[in-house]
MDAnalysis code that builds the backbone (N, CA, C; Angstrom):
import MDAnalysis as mda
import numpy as np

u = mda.Universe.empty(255, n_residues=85, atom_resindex=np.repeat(np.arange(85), 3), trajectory=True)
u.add_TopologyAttr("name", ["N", "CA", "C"] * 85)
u.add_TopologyAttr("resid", np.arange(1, 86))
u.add_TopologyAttr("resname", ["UNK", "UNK", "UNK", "UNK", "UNK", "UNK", "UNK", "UNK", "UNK", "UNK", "UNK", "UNK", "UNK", "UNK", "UNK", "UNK", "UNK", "UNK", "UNK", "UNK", "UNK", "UNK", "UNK", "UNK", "UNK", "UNK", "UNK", "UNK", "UNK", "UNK", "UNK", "UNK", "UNK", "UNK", "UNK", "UNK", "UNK", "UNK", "UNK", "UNK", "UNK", "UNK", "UNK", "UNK", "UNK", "UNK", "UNK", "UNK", "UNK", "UNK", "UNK", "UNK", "UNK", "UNK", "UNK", "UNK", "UNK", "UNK", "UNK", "UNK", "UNK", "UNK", "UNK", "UNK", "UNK", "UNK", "UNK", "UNK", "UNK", "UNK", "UNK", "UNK", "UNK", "UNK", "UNK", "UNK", "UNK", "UNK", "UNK", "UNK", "UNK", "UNK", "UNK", "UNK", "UNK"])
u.atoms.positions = np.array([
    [0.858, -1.175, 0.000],
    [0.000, 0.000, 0.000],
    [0.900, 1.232, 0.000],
    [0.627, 2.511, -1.003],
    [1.283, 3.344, -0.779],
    [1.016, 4.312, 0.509],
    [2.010, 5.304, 0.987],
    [1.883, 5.962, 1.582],
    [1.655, 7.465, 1.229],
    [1.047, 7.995, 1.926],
    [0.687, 9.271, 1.210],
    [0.867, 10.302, 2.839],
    [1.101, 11.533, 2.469],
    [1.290, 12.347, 3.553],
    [0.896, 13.900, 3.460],
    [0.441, 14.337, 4.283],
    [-0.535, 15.782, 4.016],
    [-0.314, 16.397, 5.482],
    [-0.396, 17.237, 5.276],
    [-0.583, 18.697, 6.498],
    [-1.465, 18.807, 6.557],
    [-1.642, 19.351, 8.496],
    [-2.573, 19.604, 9.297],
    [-2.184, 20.945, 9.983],
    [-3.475, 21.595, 10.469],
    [-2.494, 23.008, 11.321],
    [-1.992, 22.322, 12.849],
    [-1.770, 22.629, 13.204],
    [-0.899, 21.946, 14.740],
    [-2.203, 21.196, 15.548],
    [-2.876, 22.777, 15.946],
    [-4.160, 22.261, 16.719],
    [-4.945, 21.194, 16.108],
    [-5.130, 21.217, 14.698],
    [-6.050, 19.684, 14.595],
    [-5.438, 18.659, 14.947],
    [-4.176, 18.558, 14.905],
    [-3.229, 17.689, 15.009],
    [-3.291, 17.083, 16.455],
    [-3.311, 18.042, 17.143],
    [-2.970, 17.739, 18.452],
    [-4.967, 17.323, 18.685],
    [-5.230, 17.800, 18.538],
    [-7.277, 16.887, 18.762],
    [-7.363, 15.956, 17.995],
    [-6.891, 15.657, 17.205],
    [-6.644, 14.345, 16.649],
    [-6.337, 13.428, 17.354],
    [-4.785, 13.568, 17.945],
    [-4.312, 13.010, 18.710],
    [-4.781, 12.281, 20.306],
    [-5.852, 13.592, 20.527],
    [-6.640, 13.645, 21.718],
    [-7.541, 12.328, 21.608],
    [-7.692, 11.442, 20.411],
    [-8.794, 10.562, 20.394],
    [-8.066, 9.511, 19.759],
    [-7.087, 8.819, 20.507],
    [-6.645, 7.538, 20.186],
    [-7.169, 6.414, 19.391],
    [-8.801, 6.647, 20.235],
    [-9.756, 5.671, 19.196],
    [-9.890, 5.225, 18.092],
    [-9.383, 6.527, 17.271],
    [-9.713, 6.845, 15.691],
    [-9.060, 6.125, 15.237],
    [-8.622, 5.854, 13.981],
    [-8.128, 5.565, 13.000],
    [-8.547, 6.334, 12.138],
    [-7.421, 7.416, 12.147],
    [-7.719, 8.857, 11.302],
    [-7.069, 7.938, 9.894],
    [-6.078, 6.958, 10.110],
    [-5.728, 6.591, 8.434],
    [-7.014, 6.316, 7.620],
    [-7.417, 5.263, 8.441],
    [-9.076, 4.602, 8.072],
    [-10.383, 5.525, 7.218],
    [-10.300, 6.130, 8.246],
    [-11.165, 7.809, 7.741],
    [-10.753, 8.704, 6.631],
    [-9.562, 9.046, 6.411],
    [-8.965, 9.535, 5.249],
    [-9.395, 8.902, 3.718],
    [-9.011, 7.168, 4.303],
    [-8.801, 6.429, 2.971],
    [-10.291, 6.244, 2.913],
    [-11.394, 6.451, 3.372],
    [-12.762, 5.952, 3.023],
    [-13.133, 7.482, 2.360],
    [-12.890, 8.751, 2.905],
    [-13.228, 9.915, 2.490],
    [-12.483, 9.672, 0.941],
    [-11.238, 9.783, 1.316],
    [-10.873, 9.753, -0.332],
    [-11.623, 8.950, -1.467],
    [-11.637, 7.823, -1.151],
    [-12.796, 6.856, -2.157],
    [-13.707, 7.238, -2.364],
    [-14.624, 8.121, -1.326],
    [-15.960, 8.603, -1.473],
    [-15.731, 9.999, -2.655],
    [-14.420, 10.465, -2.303],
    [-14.803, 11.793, -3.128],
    [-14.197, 10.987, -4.676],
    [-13.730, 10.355, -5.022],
    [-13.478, 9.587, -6.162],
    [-14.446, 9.420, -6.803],
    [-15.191, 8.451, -5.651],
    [-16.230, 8.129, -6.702],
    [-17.585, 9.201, -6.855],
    [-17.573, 10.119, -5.818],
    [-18.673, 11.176, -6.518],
    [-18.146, 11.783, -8.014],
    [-16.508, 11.946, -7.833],
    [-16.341, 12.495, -9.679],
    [-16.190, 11.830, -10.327],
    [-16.445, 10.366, -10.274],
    [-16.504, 9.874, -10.980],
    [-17.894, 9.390, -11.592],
    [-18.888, 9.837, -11.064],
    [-20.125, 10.156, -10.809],
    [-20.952, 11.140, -11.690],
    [-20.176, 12.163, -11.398],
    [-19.864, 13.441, -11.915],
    [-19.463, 12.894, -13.467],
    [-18.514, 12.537, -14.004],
    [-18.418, 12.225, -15.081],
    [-19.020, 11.617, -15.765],
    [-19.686, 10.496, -15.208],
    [-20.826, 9.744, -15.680],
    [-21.932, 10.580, -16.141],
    [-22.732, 11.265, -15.192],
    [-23.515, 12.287, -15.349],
    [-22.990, 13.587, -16.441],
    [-22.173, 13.619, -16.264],
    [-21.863, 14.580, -17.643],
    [-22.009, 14.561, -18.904],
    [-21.816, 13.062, -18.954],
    [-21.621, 11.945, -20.104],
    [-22.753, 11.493, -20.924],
    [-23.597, 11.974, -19.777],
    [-24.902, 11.252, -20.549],
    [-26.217, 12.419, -20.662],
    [-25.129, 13.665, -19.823],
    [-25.883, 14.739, -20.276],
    [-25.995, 15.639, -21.684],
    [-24.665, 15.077, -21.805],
    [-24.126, 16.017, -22.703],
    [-24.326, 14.809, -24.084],
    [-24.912, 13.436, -24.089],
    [-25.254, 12.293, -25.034],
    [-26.587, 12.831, -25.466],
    [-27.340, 13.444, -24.191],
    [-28.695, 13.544, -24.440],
    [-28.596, 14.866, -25.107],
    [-28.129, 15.738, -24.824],
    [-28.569, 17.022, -25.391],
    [-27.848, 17.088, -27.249],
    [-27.005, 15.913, -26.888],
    [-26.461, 16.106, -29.116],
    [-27.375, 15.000, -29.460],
    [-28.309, 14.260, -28.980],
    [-29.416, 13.483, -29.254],
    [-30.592, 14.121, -29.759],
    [-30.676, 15.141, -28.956],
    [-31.730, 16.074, -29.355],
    [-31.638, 16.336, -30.314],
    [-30.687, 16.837, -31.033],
    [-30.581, 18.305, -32.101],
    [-30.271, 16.981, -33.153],
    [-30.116, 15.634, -32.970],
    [-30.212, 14.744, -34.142],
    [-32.195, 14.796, -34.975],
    [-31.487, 14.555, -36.146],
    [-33.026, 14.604, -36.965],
    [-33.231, 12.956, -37.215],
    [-34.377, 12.337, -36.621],
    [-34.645, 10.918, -36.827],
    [-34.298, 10.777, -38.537],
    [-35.333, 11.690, -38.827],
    [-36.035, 11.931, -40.157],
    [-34.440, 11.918, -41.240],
    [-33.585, 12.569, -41.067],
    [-32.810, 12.792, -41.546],
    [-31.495, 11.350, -42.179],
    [-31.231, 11.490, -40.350],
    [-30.677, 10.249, -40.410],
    [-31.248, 8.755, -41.000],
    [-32.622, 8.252, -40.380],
    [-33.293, 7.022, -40.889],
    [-32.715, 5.791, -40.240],
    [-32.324, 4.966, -41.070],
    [-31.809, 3.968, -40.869],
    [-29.788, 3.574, -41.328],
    [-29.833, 4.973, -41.729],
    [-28.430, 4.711, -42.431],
    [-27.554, 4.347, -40.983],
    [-26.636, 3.484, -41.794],
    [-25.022, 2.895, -40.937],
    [-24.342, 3.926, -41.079],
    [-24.377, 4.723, -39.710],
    [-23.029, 5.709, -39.431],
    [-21.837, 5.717, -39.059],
    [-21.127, 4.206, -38.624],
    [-19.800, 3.613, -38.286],
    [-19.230, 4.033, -39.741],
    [-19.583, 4.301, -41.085],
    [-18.209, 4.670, -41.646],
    [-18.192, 6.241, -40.980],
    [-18.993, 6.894, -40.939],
    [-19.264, 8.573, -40.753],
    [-18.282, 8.921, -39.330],
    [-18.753, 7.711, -37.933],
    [-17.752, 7.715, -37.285],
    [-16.369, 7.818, -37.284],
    [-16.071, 6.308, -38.147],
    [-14.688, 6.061, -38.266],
    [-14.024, 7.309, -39.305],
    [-14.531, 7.808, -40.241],
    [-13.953, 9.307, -40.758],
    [-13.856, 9.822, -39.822],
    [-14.380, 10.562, -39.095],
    [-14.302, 11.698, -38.021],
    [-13.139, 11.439, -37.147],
    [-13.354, 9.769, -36.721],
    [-12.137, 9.539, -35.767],
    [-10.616, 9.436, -36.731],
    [-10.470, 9.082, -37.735],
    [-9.790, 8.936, -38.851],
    [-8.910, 10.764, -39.221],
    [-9.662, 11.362, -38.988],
    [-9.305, 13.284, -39.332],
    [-9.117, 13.448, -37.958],
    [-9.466, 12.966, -37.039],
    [-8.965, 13.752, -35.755],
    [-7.739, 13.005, -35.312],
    [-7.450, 11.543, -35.484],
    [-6.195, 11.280, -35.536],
    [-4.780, 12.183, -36.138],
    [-5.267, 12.070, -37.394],
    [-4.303, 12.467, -38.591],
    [-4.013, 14.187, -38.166],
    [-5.572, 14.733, -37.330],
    [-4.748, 16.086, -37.132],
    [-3.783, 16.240, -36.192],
    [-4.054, 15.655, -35.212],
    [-3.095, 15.439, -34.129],
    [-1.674, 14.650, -33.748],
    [-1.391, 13.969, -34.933],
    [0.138, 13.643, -35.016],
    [1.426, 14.435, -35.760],
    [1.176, 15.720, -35.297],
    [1.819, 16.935, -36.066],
    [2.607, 16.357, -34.941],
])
């Protein structure tokens, strides 16, 4: 397991200390996971906000039934090729 190390101002330090009980490591490493996974959460939710709203502005009518994996693979195909300058 790695170790990781962070600052405290003195006084928390020392009320920290005041409560042997704790397992302030314990508490750290569960807070940290928790805030992980809210952004990761967060990203999810972004993801499918931002799926829905270029969903919208698609035209059923337009599109139909056509196969857009070549239309994809162009797009991804030009954004490669621009970016290996």
């Amino acid at each position: 397991m790695a170790t990781v190390t962070f600052r405290v101002p003195d006084d928390l330090k020392a009320e920290m200390e005041s409560h042997e009980e704790i397992n302030w490591s314990a508490i750290l490493r569960d807070r940290v996971k928790e805030q992980l996974g809210e952004l990761s959460d967060q990203r999810v939710a972004h993801a499918v906000a931002t799926s829905e709203r270029l969903s919208a502005d698609i035209d059923p009518d337009e599109v139909g039934a056509a196969d857009t994996t070549d239309v994809i693979r162009e797009f991804r195909d030009s954004r490669r090729a621009g970016s290996s300058d």
